[in-house]
Wavefront OBJ file of the C-alpha trace (Angstrom):
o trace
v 0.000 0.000 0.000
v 1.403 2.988 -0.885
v 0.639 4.836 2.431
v 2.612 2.726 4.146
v 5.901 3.627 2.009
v 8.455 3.915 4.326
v 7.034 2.606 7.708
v 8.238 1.823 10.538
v 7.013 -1.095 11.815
v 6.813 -2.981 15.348
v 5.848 -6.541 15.224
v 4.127 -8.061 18.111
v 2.428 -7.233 21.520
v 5.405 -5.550 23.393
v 7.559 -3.704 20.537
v 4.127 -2.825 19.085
v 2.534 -0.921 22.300
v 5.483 0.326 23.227
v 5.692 2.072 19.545
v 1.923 3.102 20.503
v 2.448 4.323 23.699
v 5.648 6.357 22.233
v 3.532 7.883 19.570
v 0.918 9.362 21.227
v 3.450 10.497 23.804
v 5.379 12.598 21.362
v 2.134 13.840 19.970
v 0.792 14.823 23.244
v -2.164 12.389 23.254
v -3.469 10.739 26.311
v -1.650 7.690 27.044
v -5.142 5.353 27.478
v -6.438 6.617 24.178
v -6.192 3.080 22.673
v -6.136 0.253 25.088
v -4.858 -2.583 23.045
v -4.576 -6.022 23.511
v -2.516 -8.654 21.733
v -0.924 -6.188 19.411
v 0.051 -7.969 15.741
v 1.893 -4.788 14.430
v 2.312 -0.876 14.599
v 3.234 0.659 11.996
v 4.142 5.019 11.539
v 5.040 6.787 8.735
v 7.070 10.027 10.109
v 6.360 12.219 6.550
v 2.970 11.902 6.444
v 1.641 10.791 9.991
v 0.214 7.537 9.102
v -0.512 5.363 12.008
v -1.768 1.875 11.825
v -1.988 -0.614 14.375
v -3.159 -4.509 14.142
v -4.559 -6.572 16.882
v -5.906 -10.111 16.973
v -9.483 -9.662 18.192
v -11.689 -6.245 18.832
v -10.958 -5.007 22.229
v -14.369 -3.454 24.191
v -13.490 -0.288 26.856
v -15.470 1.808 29.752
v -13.901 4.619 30.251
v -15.193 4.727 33.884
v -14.450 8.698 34.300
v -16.967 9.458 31.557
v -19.046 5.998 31.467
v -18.254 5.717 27.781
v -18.037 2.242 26.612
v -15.089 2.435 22.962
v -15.086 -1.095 20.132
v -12.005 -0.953 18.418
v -11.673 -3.280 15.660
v -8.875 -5.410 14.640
v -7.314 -3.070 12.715
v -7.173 0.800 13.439
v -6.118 3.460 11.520
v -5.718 7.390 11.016
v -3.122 10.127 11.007
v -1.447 11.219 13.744
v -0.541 15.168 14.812
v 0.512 17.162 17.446
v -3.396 16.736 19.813
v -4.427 15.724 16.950
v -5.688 11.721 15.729
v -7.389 12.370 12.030
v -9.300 10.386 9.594
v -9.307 7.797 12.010
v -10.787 4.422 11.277
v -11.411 1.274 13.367
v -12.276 3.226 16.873
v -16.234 3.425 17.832
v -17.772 5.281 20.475
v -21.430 3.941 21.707
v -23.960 6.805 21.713
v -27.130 5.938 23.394
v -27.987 2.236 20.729
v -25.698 3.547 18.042
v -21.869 3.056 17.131
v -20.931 6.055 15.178
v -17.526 5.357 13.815
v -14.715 7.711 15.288
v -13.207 10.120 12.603
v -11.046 12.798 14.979
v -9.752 12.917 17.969
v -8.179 16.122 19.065
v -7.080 17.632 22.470
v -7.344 21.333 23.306
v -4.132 23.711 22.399
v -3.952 25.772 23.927
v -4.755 23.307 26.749
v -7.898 23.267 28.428
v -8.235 19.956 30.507
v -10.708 18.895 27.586
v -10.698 16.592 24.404
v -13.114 16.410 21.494
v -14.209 13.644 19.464
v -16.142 13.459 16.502
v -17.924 11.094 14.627
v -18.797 10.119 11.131
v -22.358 11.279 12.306
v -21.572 14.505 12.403
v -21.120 14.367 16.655
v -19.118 15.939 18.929
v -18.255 15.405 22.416
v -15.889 17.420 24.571
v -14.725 15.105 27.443
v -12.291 15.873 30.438
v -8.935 14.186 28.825
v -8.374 13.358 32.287
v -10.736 10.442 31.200
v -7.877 8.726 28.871
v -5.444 8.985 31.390
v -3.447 5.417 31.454
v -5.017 2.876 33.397
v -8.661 4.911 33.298
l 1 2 3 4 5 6 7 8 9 10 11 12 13 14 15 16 17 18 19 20 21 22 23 24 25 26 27 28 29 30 31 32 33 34 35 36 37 38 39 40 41 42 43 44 45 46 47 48 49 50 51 52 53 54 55 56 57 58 59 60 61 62 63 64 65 66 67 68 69 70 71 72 73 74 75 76 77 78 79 80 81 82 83 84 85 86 87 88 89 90 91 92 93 94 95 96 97 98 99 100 101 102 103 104 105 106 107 108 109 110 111 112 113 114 115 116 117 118 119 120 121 122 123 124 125 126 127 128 129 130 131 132 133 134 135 136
């Protein structure tokens, strides 16, 4: 695929979280933005901010702070920015009995506490970032 030209790429649970986990750190993204499980492969290109990350099964999460329950699918995708997850695909948010797909995540600059996600549907939420804090 040609928007993975000149990845690089983490194979497997540990190298591949830990590439996660460094990404959204140097992109000053909350570190429990994507609670993963059983990681296949991450992979980043630097020039254009690619991000994709494989995992073996769709991984279910509450965040308890805001009582939001999050599907993400087996494979996730989206470009990654300073605050700033675009075009994101792979990452649902449950809205009352629908799962509007996640497009953008972005947190506040200058910073207010606060992060807002969209949806496909054309909805968006601004949520204490506090929330996706590691280990909420």
């Amino acid at each position: 695929m040609a928007e993975k030209e000149g990845a690089i790429v983490k194979k497997g649970h540990e190298e591949g979280l830990k590439m996660a986990l460094s990404l959204l750190e140097e992109f000053e993204l909350p570190m429990g933005l994507l609670p993963l499980a059983d990681v296949i492969e991450v992979g980043f290109v630097k020039n254009t901010g690619y991000i994709w990350i494989l995992q073996e099964k769709k991984v279910e999460h509450k965040f308890k702070i805001i009582g939001s329950l999050v599907r993400y699918d087996t494979e996730i995708s989206g470009y990654i920015d300073k605050k700033r997850i675009k075009k994101l695909k792979g990452v649902k948010a449950k809205e009352l009995i629908l799962w509007p797909p996640v497009n953008e995540i972005t947190v506040d600059d200058p910073p207010t506490g606060n992060i807002r996600i969209k949806s496909l549907a054309g909805i968006t939420k601004t949520l204490p970032a506090e929330a996706f804090a590691a280990g909420h």
